[in-house]
Steps between C-alpha positions, in 0.01 A plus 500: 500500500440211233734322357588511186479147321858501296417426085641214371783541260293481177197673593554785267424875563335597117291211395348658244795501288669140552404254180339159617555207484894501626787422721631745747822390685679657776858532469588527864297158559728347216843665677356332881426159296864533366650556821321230669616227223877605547413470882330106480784443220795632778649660179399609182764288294299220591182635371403399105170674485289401261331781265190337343279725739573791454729552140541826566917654468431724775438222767801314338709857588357546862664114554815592308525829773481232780755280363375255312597348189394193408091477339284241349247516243292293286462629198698634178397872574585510882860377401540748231372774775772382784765499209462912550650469814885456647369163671776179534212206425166438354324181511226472211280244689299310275508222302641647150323392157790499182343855432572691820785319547660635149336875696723394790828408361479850314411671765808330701760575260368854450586554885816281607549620843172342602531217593130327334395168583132317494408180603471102373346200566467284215724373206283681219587827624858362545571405123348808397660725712843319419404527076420904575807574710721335226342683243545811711879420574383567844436340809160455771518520840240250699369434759320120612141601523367222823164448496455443900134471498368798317419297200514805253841465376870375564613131530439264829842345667547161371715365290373677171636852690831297550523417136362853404755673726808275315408608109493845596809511698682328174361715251740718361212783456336446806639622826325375822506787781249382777117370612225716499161382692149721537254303770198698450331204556614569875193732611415444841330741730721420817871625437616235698332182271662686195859481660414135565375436174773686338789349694331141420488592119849613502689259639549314147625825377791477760584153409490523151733810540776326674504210285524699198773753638681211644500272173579820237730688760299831486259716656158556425301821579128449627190733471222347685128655585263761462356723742285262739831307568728793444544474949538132480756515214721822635570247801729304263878570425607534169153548347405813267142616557266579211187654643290720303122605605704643840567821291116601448316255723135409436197297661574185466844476643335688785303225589748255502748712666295753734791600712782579244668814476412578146237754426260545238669757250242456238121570443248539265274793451162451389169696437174395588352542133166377579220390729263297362275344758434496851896422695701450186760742413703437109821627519721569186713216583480191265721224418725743285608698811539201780671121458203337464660113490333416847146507676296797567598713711798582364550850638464629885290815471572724776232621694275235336693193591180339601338491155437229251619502184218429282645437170838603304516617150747680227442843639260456799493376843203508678431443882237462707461703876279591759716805540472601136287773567774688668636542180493674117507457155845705465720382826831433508546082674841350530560088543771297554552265250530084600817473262674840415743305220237437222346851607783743443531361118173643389624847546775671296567762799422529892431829697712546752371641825657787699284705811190364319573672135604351205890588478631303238382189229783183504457352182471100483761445251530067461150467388592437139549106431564537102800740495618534115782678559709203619 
């Protein structure tokens, strides 16, 4: 007797039907990746997921049914999408412009048992956030964004941090709650170099933390990492985790971390739309349905990992293959994305995948930026 080769979970039974280009996620991948955060976290009060990837409430409920709640977001419409939720904390982290931070005060006082904080790391943001809180009759909660070698944001430890750290723990607006530090700059391909690497860029962190709590007689929370040092970072007491891309997984974290326990939840579907010469195939799958901020390739196409991607454009993709004559204008492909976060906002809704049928669409609610109602 043959065996039967098992379908993968998104190969789907009537392909005639399903609209193209779009995401199809599997809901049983997203419980596993779940599971296996709380188990690398030890418990799921430590974990502070971030939800930039996916901005979707029914994710944010699948976390709250395994006990956690505490999230982080990045933007003005994920926090007004957690604030649906019975959660205890939100951290809004980004740097704040005067405008989203008169969105987030708002948005605070509108929902008091959150606790809401965001971060700082220079004295701009400070006056302004002091002038806006007064005005408000309110108060912000912060947190000392450290810039330990990512070079994107937050405030290196030296004596301007020092200095930073005293103004807003004597502001009468301003109350200081903890450190928050993202090293995605830490992307090594062996796990072991990236516990190194992290260890070595956190060390400072440590320091700077007992000085502080020992001068100003409190204590200081920390969120530290993203997903490639998620491992490295869960080794540390006292330290909330923040990763994010765990929930959906994608290509590129793959690569950097081939043996992880996380599974890819999320792919696109794609036609082949076209084939216009000899070994090129043009699928419907342009720079409006893929993030499209790094080099070509950025998709895995299964069953035509092999290819090259010829060129990239608003609605196209095409390809080139020897094996493209296995193949017709009408079929169903389905890739992996390089990075799933910038992906999932191009779509308002996902299909989610059940015994190979479409069983139900999630909609991807914290896409708007410019929300009028607040």
């Amino acid at each position: 007797m043959t065996n039967r080769i098992k379908k993968k979970w998104y190969e789907l039974l009537d392909r005639d039907r399903i609209s193209t280009p779009g995401i199809l996620v599997s809901e049983k991948k997203i419980k596993s990746n779940i599971k296996s955060m709380i188990e690398i976290a030890g418990d799921p009060i430590r974990l502070w997921p971030h939800i930039k990837t996916h901005k979707m409430s029914k994710i944010i409920e699948l976390q709250i049914k395994n006990g956690i709640e505490k999230f982080k977001c990045a933007t003005i419409g994920e926090l007004d999408m957690l604030t649906k939720f019975n959660i205890k904390e939100i951290l809004l982290a980004n740097q704040l412009s005067i405008e989203k931070t008169e969105k987030f005060i708002k948005i605070q006082k509108k929902y008091p048992k959150i606790r809401m904080s965001t971060l700082i790391d220079n004295n701009t943001s400070l006056n302004y956030f002091s002038d806006l809180a007064k005005k408000h009759k309110t108060k912000i909660n912060l947190l000392i964004d450290i810039n330990n070698g990512m070079n994107r944001t937050g405030i290196k430890i030296s004596e301007k941090v020092f200095r930073l750290f005293d103004k807003v723990y004597k502001n009468a607006y301003l109350n200081v709650i903890g450190i928050h530090i993202y090293d995605g700059h830490i992307r090594n391909l062996s796990e072991k170099e990236r516990k190194t690497n992290s260890d070595k860029a956190f060390r400072p962190i440590l320091s700077f933390q007992k000085k502080i709590e020992s001068k100003y007689k409190i204590s200081l929370i920390i969120l530290a990492g993203g997903s490639p040092t998620f491992v490295a970072h869960s080794k540390r007491k006292g330290v909330f985790l923040t990763p994010g891309t765990t929930l959906l997984w994608d290509a590129g974290y793959s690569k950097i971390w081939p043996n992880s326990p996380f599974k890819i939840a999320a792919v696109i579907v794609s036609r082949i739309i076209s084939k216009p010469n000899k070994d090129l195939l043009c699928l419907d799958l342009g720079h409006k349905s893929v993030a499209s901020e790094m080099p070509l390739p950025r998709v895995i196409i299964k069953g035509l990992e092999n290819s090259k991607h010829i060129s990239h454009s608003e609605e196209h993709l095409v390809i080139k293959s020897k094996d493209s004559n296995k193949y017709k204008v009408g079929d169903l492909l389905f890739s992996v994305p390089y990075h799933i976060c910038p992906t999932i906002i191009k779509y308002n809704k996902v299909q989610v995948i059940k015994k190979y049928k479409i069983k139900k669409l999630w909609n991807v609610e914290a896409r708007d930026y410019l929300l009028n109602k607040i």
